[in-house]
C-alpha positions in Angstrom: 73.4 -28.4 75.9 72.6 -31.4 73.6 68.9 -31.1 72.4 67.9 -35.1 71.0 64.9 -33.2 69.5 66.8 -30.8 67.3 68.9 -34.3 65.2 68.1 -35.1 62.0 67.4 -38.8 61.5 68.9 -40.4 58.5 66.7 -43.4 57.3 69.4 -45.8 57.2 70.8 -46.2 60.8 73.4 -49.0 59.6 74.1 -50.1 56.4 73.5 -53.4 55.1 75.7 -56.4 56.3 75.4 -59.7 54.6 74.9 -62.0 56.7 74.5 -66.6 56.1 74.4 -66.6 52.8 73.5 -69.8 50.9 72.3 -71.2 47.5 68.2 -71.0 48.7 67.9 -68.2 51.2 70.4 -65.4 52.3 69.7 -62.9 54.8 70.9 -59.8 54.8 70.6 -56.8 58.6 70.1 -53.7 58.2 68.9 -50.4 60.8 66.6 -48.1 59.7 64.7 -44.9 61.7 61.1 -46.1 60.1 59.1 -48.5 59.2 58.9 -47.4 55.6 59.1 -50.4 52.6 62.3 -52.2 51.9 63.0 -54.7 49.8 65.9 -56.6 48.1 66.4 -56.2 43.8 69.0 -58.6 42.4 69.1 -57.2 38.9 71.5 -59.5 37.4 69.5 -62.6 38.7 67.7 -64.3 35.9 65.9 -67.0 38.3 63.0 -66.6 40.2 63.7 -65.6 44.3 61.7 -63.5 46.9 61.7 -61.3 49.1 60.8 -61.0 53.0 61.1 -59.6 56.4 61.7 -60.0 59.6 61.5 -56.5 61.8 61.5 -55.6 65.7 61.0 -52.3 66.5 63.2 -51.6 68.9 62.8 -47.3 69.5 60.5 -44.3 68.8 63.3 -44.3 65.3 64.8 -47.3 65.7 63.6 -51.0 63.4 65.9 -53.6 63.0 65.3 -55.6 59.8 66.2 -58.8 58.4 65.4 -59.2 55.1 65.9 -62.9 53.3 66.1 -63.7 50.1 64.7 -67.2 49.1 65.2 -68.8 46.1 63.7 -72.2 45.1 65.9 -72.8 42.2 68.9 -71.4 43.7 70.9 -68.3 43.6 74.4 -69.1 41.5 77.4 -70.1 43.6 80.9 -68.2 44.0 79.6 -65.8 42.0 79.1 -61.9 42.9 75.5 -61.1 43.4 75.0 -57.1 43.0 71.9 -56.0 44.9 69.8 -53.1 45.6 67.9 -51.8 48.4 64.5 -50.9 46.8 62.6 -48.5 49.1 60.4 -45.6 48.9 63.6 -43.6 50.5 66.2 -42.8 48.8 69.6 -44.7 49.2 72.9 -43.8 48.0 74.2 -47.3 47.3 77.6 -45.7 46.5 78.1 -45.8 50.1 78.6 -49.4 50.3 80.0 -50.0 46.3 83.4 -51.1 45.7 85.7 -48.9 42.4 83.3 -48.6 39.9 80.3 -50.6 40.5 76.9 -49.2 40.9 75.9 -52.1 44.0 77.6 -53.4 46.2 77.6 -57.3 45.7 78.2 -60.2 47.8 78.9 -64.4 46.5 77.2 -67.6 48.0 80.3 -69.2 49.5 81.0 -72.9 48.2 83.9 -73.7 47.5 86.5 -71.7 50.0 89.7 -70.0 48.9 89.9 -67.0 50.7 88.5 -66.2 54.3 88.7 -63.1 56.8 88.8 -64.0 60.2 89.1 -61.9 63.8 87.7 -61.1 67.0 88.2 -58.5 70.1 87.0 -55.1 68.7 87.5 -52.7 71.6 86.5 -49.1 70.4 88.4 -47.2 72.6 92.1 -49.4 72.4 94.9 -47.3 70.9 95.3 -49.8 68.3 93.8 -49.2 64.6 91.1 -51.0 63.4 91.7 -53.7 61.3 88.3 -54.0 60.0 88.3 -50.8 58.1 91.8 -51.9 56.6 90.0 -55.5 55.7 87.8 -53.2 53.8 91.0 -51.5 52.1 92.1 -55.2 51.1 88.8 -56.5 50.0 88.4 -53.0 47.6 91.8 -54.1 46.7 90.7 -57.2 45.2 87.8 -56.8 43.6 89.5 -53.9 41.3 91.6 -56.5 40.7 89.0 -58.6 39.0 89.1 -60.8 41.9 86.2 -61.9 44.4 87.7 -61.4 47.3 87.6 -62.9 50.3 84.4 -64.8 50.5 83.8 -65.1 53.9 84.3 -62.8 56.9 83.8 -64.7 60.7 83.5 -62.9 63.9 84.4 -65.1 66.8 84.2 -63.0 69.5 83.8 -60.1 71.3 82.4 -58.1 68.5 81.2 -55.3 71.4 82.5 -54.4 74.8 79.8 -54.5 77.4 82.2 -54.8 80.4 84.5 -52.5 79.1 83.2 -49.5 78.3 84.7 -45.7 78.2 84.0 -42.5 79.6 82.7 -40.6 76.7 81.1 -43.9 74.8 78.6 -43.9 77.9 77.9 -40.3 77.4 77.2 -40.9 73.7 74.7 -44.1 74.4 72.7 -42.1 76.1 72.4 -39.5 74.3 71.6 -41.8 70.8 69.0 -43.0 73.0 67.3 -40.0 73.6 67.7 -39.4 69.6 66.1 -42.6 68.4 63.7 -43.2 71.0 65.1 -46.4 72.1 62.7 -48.1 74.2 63.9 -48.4 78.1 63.2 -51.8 79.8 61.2 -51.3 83.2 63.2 -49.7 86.3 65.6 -52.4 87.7 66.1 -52.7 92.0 69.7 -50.9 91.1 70.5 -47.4 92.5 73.2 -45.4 90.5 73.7 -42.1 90.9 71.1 -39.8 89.3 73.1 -38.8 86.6 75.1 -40.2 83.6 78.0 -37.9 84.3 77.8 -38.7 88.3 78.3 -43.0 87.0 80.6 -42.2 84.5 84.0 -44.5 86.2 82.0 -45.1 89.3 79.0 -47.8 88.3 81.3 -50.7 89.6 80.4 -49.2 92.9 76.8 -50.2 92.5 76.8 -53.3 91.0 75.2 -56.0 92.5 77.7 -58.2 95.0 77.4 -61.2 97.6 78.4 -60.2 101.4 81.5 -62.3 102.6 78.6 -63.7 105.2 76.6 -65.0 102.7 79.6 -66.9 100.6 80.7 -70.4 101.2 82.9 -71.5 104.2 84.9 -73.2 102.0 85.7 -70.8 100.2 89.1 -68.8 101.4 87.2 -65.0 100.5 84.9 -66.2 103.3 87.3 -66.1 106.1 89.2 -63.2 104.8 86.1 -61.8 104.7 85.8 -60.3 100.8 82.4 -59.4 99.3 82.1 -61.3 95.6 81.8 -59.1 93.2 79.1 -60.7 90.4 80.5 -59.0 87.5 84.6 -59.4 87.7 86.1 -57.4 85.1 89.0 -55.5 86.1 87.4 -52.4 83.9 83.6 -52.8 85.0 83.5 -48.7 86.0 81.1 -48.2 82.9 79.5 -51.6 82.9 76.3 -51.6 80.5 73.3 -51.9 82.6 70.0 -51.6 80.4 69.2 -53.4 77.6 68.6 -50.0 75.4 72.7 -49.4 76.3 73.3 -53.0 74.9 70.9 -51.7 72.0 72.9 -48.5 71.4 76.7 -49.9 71.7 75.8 -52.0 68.9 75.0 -48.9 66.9 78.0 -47.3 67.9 80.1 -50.4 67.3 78.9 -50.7 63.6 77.2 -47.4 62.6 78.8 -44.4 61.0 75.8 -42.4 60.8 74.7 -43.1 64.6 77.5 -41.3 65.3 76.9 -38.3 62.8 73.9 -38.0 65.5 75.9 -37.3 68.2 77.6 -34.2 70.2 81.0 -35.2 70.1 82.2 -32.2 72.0 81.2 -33.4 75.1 83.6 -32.4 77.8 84.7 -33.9 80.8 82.0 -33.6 83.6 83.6 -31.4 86.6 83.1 -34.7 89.1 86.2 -36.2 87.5 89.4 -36.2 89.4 92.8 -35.9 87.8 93.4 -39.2 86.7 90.1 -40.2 85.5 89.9 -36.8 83.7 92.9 -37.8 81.4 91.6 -41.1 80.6 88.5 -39.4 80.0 90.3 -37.1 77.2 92.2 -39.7 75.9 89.1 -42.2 75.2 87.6 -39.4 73.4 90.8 -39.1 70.7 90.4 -42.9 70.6 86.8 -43.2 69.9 87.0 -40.0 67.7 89.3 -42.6 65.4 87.4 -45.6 66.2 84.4 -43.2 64.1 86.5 -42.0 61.0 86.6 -45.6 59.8 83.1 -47.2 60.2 81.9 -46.6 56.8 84.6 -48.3 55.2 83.4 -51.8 58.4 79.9 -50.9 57.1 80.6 -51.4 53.3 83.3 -54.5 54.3 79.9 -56.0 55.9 77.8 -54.9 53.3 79.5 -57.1 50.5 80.6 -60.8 51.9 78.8 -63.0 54.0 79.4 -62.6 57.7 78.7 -64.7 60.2 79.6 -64.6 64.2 79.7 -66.1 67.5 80.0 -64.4 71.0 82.4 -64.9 73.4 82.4 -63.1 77.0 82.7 -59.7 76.4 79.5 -59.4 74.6 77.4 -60.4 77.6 80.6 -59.6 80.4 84.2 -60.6 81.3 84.1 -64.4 83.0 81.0 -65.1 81.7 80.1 -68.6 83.6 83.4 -69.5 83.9 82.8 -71.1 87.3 79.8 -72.5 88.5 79.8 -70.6 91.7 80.1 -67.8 89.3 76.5 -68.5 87.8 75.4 -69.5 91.2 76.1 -66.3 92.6 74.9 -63.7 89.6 71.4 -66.1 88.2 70.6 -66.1 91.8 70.3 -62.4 91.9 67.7 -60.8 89.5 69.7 -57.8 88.7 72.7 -59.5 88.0 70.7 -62.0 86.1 68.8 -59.5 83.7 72.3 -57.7 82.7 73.2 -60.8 81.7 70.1 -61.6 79.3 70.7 -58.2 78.4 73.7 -59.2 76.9 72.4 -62.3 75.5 68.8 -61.0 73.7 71.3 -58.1 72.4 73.4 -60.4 71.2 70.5 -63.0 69.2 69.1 -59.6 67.9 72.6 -58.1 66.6 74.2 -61.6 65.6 72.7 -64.4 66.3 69.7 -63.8 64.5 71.9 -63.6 61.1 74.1 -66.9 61.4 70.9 -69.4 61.1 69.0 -66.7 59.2 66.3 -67.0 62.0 65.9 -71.1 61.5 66.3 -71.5 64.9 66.2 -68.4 66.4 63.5 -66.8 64.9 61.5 -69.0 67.3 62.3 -66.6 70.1 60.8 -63.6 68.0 57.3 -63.8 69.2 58.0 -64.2 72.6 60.4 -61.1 72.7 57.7 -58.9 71.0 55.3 -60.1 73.5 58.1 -58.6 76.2 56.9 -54.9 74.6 54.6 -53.2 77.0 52.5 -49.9 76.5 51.4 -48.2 79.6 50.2 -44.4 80.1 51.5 -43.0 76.8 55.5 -45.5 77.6 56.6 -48.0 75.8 59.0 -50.2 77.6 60.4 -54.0 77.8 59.3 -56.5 80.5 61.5 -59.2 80.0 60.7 -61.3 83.1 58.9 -64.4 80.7 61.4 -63.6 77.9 64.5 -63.7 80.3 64.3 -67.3 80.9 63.3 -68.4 76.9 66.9 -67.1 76.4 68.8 -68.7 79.0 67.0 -72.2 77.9 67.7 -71.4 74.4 70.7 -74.2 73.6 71.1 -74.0 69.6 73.6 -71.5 69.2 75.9 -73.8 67.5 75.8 -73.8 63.9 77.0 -75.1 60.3 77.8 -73.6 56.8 77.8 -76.4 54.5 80.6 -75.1 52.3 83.7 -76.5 50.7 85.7 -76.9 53.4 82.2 -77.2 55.7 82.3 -74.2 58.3 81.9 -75.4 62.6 80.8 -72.4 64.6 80.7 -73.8 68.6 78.7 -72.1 71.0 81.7 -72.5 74.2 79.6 -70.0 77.1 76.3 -71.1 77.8 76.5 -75.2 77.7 79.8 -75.7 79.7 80.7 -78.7 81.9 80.5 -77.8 85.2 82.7 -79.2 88.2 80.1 -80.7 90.2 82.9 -81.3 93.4 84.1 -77.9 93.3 81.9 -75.2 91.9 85.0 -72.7 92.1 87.0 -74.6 89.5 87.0 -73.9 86.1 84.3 -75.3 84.0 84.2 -77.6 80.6 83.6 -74.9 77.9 81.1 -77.6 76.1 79.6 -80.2 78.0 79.7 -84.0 76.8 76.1 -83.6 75.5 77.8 -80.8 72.9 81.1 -82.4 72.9 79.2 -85.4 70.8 77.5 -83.1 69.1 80.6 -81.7 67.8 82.2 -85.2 67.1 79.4 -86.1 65.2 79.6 -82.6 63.0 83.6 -83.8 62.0 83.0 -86.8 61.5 83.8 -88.7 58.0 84.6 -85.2 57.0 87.9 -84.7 55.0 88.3 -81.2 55.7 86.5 -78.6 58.1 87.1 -75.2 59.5 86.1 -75.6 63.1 85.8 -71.8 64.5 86.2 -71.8 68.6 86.5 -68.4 70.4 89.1 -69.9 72.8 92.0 -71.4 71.1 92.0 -75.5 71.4 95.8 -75.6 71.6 97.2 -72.5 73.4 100.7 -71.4 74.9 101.7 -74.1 77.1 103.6 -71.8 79.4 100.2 -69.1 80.2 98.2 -72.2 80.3 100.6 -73.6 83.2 100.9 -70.0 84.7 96.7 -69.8 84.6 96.8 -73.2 86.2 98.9 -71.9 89.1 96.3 -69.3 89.9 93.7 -71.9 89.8 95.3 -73.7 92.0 96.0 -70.5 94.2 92.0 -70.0 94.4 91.9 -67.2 91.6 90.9 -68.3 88.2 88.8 -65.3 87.3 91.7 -63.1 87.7 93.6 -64.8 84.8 90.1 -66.0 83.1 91.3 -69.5 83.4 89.2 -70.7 80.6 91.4 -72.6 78.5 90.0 -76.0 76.7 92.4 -78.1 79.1 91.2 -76.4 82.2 88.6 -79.4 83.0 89.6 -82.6 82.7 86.9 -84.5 81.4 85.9 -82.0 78.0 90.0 -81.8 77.8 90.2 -85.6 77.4 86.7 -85.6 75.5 88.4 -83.1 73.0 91.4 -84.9 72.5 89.5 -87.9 71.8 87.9 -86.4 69.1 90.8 -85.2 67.2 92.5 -88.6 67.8 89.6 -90.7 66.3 90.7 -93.1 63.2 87.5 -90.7 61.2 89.0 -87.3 62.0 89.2 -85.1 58.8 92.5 -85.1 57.5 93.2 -81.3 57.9 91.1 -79.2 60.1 91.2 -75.4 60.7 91.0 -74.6 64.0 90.0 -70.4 64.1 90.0 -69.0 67.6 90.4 -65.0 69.0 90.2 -64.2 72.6 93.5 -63.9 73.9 94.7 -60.6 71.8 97.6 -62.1 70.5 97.9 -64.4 67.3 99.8 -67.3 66.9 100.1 -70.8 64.3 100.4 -73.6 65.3 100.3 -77.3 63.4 99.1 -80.5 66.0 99.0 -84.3 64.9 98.4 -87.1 67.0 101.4 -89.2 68.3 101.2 -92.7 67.8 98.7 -92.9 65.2 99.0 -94.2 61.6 97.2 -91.7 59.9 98.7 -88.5 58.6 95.9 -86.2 59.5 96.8 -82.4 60.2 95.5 -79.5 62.9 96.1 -76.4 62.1 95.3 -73.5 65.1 95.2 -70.4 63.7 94.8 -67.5 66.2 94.4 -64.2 65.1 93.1 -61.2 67.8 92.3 -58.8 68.3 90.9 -56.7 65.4 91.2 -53.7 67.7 93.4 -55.1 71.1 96.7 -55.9 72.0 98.7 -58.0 74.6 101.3 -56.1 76.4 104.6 -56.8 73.5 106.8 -56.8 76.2 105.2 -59.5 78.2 104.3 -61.9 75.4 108.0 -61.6 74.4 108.6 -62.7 78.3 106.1 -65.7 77.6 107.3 -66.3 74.2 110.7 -67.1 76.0 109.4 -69.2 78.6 107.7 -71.3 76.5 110.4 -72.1 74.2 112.5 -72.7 77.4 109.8 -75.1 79.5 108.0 -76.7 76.2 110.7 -77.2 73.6 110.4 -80.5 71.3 112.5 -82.3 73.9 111.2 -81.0 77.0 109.7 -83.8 79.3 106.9 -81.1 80.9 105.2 -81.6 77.6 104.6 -85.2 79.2 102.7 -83.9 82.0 100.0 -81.9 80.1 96.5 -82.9 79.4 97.4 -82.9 75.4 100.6 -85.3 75.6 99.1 -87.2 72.8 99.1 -84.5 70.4 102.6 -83.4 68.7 102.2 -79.2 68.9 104.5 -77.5 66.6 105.0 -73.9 66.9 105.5 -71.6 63.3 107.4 -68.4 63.3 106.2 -65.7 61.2 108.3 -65.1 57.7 110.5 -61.6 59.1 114.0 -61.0 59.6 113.8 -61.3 63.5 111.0 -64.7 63.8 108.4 -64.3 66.3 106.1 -67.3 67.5 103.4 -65.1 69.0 102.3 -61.5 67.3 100.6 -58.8 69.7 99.7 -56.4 66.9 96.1 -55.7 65.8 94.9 -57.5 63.1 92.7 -59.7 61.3 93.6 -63.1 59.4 93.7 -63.6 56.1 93.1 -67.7 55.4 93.8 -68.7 52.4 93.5 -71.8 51.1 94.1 -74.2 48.1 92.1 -77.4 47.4 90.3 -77.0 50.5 93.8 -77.4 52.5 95.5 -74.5 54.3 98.2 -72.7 51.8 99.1 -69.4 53.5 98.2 -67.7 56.8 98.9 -64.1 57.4 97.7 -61.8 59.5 96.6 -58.4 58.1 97.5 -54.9 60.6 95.5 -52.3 61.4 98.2 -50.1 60.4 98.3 -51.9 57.2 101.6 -53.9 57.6 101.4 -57.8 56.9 102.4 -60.6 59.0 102.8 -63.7 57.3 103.3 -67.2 59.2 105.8 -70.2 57.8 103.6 -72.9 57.1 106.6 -75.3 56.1 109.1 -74.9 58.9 108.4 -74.9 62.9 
């Protein structure tokens, strides 16, 4: 029997990860079990800085901390920065040190030359994690006198709330009985009494809409279907409570969270056959997953990170229709998952991209959310919950060398006010000129969007089909050219006389990777679009079916083909690259992580780095 009492805590939780770095103020997350000092040293820095702290409490063990480092004059530029944590506790700095050095260290980016890119990091997927072999290649560089990449971006589905496993639900809860992590107040939801007695089997009591209640006009209501709120196809372990959101992220990116842990759980007797051996199979992956999470800890501890969610960290179709948000706002237990998901996500990432400029303005409402009643501490988020939802700044910039676009594509989207079923915009027109004004009289940008801007023709057409058909959350039909108006809004934008002349399109999502080079037909200037598609870090497509679509694609959108004609981005010449191998491939399923590099701000080589360590490296020239 696992006793939560008997753990020893470790005072750091997570390691430091480096998060917006710039010239007057970097910030930089880290976990700790207590509220004991902590403080930043640069001991190589001649000018004058400071240091301060942003911290929720967020268990009995359990502070979160952003620390920020302001400098007046400036901190130097493209230049490492070794740093210490200075603390009452003793910290092994080793831990998160590359070869010989004594800190780990971390450079201001300026002027961009190398840059890590991914997204999709599923725990539990057979795949290896290509974030611990980042690590391998970042270690690699420095011994070789070299920086490094400087920049590492996250555009997506960094954690798995939807799809969670067997055993990882056995391990949140029990590393929230070992921290203390504070509970929200009950929800109206009634799951079975007992972790083991949910495990597969939550789906079951998730909240739904009776076929009675749904629209006549839509065809569920005659066949008579209850809608299901929260539609992923693997929503058996769906995170419910915002201390689960709080303790995935632990797991996600914390090797000692899981030194904590009983990892000889077994399989509860309730299981039947089938879930039993998923159950056991999970475990080997996650037992994996583990081994390499100090080597994503010191990766994060020394280059500057910076992320964006995409649906997977709140849940799978997240407001991809507007009957969609109709149907789970409308209900308050659907509707607090979701903010969950969201405050989860501004506390783990958001938080870090802006360095709390904008964010940190939702800090003292959250702490208000903290209640203390007969001897229990626990969150009541029902002022808090709608702060979040209102909260519209999740966009941001880096102003580096080429300047850095992050888009926030889930919570302003275009909705289709004549059929709330289809597909919305994933940016409305408000953020669509928003974004035109952020590119424009720019000569070069890297514009990061979870959901690639050019996809595969051929799935785009196949999604539209089951749009068409009534069903675009089984394909999550969530494409840029899904809704007219933000597809022809986009395309305007990249065809505008002011467009930079080379822009870096980086987009995850679709756990495949892919490079493709766009220009606008009939234009006079030679400006270039380069989509670079790289996921997942730890996911895969199916090989044999992306080989099927490769095929169909070259077959039904060739150069020549006149279907190209009759798509919403007719104006744009897309050119497909093959990867450098002996047998060419146009689309990779392999996990990975991009490698960007680049050479007078301008795209020079693209590869994609494996988790098995094997390179994949993409023909810029020919297509």
């Amino acid at each position: 029997m696992f006793n939560a009492h008997s753990v020893s805590i470790p005072f750091l939780i997570t390691g430091p990860q480096v998060r917006r770095a710039e010239p007057h103020q970097v910030c930089i997350s880290i976990l700790t079990s207590s509220d004991a000092s902590l403080s930043i040293e640069l001991p190589d820095i001649s000018v004058d800085y400071s240091s301060s702290e942003t911290q929720f409490r967020l268990g009995e063990h359990l502070y979160l901390r952003h620390l920020l480092i302001s400098s007046q004059a400036g901190l130097p530029l493209d230049t490492l920065i070794a740093y210490r944590l200075v603390s009452d506790v003793e910290i092994d700095h080793n831990l998160y040190s590359y070869g010989s050095a004594q800190l780990p260290a971390f450079l201001i980016p300026n002027i961009l030359t190398r840059v890590l890119h991914g997204s999709c990091r599923n725990p539990h997927h057979h795949s290896e994690d290509a974030l611990a072999m980042a690590d391998i290649d970042q270690q690699v560089q420095r011994d070789n006198q070299s920086q490094g990449a400087q920049l590492l971006i996250l555009s997506g589905d960094q954690i798995y709330a939807d799809d969670v496993a067997g055993p990882m639900l056995l391990y949140i809860q029990q590393l929230i009985e070992v921290l203390g992590i504070y509970r929200e107040q009950n929800l109206d939801i009634s799951l079975p009494p007992t972790i083991e007695q949910q495990l597969y089997n939550r789906d079951r009591f998730l909240p739904y809409t009776p076929w009675q209640q749904r629209d006549k006009t839509d065809l569920g209501y005659w066949l008579r279907r209850d809608l299901e709120h929260f539609t992923s196809l693997k929503s058996e372990n769906h995170l419910v409570f915002f201390e689960e959101f709080i303790a995935l992220y632990l797991l996600t990116y914390s090797a000692n969270a899981w030194q904590m842990l009983d990892l000889t759980v077994t399989a509860p007797s309730c299981l039947n056959k089938k879930q039993l051996a998923t159950f056991e199979s999970q475990q080997r992956m996650l037992t994996e997953f583990a081994n390499g999470l100090g080597q994503c800890e010191r990766l994060m501890a020394n280059i500057c990170t910076i992320m964006m969610f995409d649906d997977h960290d709140v849940t799978d179709d997240w407001n991809l229709t507007a009957a969609w948000e109709q149907a789970v706002y409308d209900d308050p237990v659907s509707n607090r998952i979701i903010c969950n998901g969201l405050i989860s996500y501004w506390l783990f990432q958001g938080f870090g991209n802006d360095s709390g400029a904008d964010t940190g303005k939702l800090s003292a409402a959250f702490l208000a959310s903290l209640c203390q009643r007969d001897d229990t501490t626990s969150w009541d988020f029902s002022k808090f919950d709608q702060k979040i939802k209102q909260f519209d700044t999740w966009s941001y910039q880096l102003d580096c060398q080429p300047k850095v676009v992050v888009i926030d594509t889930r919570t302003q989207r275009w909705r289709n006010e004549q059929n709330f079923n289809e597909p919305s915009g994933l940016m409305d027109w408000q953020q669509l000129s928003a974004l035109e004004d952020s590119l424009e009289g720019e000569d070069e940008v890297i514009l990061v969007s979870p959901a690639p801007v050019f996809g595969v023709k051929s799935i785009e057409a196949i999604q539209a089909i089951f749009n068409v058909c009534g069903q675009p959350l089984l394909v999550d039909v969530e494409n840029w050219m899904a809704h007219e108006g933000a597809a022809r809004k986009l395309m305007h934008i990249f065809r505008r006389a002011d467009t930079p002349c080379e822009t870096l399109i980086l987009s995850g999502d679709v756990h495949y990777s892919f490079c493709f080079s766009v220009q606008a037909r009939f234009s006079n200037r030679d400006n270039r679009i380069w989509q670079l598609t790289a996921s997942g870090i730890k996911n895969e497509f199916p090989k044999s079916l992306l080989g099927c679509l490769d095929k169909l694609d070259s077959f039904f959108y060739g150069r020549y083909s006149p279907l190209n004609f009759f798509t919403k981005r007719w104006q744009m010449k897309v050119e497909k690259h093959a990867t450098l191998a002996d047998h060419p491939r146009h689309l990779v399923s392999q996990s990975g992580i991009s490698i960007i590099e680049l050479a007078d701000q301008k795209l020079a080589r693209y590869v994609i780095l494996h988790g098995n360590g094997e390179i994949t490296e993409f023909d810029l020239e020919n297509h």
